[in-house]
N, C-alpha and C positions, 0 to 999 in steps of 0.2 A: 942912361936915358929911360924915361920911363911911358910905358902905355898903361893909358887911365882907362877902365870900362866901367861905361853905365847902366845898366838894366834898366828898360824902360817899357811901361804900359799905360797909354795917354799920360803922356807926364808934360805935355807942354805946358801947363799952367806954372807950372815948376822949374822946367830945364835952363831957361837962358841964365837963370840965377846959378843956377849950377857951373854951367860954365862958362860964364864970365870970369872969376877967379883964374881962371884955367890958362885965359888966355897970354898973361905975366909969363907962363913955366914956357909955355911955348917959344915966344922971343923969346927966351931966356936961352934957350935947346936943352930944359931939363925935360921937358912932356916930347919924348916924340911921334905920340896919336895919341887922339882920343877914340875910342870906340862906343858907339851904342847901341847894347846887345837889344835888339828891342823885339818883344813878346807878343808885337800883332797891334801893335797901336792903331786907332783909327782917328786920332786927333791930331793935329798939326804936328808931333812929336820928329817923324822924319823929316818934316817940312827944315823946321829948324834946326835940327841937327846938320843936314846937308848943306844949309847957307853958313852953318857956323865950320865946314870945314870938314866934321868928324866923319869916322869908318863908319860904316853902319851893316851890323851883321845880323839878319834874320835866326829866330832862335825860336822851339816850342815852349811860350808861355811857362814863366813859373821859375823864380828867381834864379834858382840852383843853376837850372839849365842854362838859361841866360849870361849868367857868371861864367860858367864853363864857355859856352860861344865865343865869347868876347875874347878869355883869356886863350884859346884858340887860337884866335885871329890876332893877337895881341905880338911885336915883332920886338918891344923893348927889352932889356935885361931885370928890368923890374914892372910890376904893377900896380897900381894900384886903383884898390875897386871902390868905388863913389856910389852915392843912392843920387838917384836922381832930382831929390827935394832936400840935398844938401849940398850948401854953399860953404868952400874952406875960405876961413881968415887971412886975413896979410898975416905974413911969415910964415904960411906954409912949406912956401920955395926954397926958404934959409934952412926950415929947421929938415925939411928932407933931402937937402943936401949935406947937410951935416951927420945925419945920420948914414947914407948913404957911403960917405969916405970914411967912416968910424971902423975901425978892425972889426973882422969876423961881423959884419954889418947882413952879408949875404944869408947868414944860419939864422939871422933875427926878423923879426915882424913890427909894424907900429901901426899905431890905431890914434888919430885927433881926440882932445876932449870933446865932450857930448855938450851940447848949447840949444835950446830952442829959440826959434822966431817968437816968444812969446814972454814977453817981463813979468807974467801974474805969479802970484807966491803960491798958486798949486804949478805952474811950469819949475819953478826953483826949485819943489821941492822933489820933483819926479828928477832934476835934473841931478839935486845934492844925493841922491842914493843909487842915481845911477853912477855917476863916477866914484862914487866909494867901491861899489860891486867893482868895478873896473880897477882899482886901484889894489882892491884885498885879492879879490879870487880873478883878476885880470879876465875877466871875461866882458871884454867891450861891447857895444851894440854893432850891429852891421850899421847903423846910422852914423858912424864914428870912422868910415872908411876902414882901409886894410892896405898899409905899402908893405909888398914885400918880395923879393927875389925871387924872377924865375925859377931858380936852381932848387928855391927851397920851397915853391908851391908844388913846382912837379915832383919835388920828391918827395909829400904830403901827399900826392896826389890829386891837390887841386879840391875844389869845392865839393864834396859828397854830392851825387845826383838822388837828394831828398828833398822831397815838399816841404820842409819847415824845419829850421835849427841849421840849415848848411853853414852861417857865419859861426853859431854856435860850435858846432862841429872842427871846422877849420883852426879855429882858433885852440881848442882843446888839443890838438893833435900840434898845433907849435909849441905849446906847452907853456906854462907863466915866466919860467925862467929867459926864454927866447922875445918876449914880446914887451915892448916899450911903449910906453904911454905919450905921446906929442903935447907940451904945451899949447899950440893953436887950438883953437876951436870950429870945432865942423856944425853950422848953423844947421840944426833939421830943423822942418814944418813942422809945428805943432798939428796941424791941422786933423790926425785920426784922432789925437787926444783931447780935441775940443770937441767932436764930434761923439766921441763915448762918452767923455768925461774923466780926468785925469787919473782919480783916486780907481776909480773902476779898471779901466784900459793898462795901469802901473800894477795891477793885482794878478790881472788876468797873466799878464807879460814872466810878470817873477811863478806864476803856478805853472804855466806850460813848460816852463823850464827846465823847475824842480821836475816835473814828470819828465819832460825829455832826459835830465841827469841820473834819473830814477831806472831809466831804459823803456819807458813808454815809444809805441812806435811814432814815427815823426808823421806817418799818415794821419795816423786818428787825431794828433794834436791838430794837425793843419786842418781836419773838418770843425776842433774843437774854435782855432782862429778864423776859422771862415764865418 
């Protein structure tokens, strides 16, 4: 059984899309809660999460935190962690049930393909180099979700409490051998990379990184993405 968390900061424009998908696992009794860790929303964001059902767990603003909240409060044998402006495809249910009863499934991690809400050919192409990164140096985007066993985030220790890179982070420490790639695809908003502009926002993305990988502190990055 699994509990999903979502971190949330005014994300009502975004969430029903989110989980709507969700609601398949539930009849199903693969999802056994949703949670939304949420960061002080003042937009309808609790409104609708509470009519859709979900836990709802206050959390001090700021992803990491919120991730940790959730998984907290979270009561299933697995997780998995969703962005709030990401919608998963049909065949989610199949393919992490499938992984799920796979041997030694528990010591492993998976991450969806990366997909924008957006058909333009600067969206394709931010989209074709992010799954290659993903695919060579298994370093998925937190936009891409994260299913993975109890047993085996607490014994990673769960999401590093830093301002920026915690998916980064997390995933480094399952290691590439341990993490699986998902055929489905997890729809994220384009929407900050229309707002920056894709070529710009895809640069910034791959420099902070390199600095993060470099051992740049994740403070100053995160004033540098503010």
């Amino acid at each position: 059984m699994i509990s999903i968390v979502i971190p949330t900061l005014n994300a009502a424009a975004h969430l029903p899309r989110a989980l709507t998908p969700l609601v398949d696992g539930v009849a199903r009794g693969l999802v056994k809660q949703v949670i939304i860790a949420d960061g002080g929303s003042q937009d309808e964001t609790l409104e609708i999460a509470d009519a859709a059902g979900c836990d709802i767990v206050s959390a001090p603003q700021g992803r990491a935190k919120q991730l940790r909240a959730g998984a907290d409060a979270a009561r299933g044998k697995w997780l998995l962690f969703l962005h709030a402006d990401t919608t998963l495809c049909p065949g989610w249910i199949e393919e992490c049930e499938r992984f799920m009863a796979s041997p030694h499934a528990r010591m492993h991690a998976a991450a969806f393909r990366l997909a924008f809400d957006d058909p333009s050919p600067e969206a394709k192409k931010v989209v074709f180099w992010a799954r290659l990164r993903a695919q060579l140096l298994k370093l998925p985007y937190g936009d891409q979700g994260l299913l993975i066993s109890r047993l085996l985030y607490d014994g990673l220790g769960g999401y590093p409490d830093i301002p920026l890179m915690e998916d980064v982070e997390l995933v480094r420490r399952i290691g590439r051998r341990r993490l699986v790639l998902f055929n489905t695809e997890a729809v994220t908003s384009a929407e900050k990379y229309r707002r920056d502009g894709y070529r710009k926002r895809a640069w910034r993305n791959v420099g902070l990184m390199a600095r993060y990988l470099m051992g740049a502190d994740p403070a100053e990055l995160a004033k540098a993405y503010d």
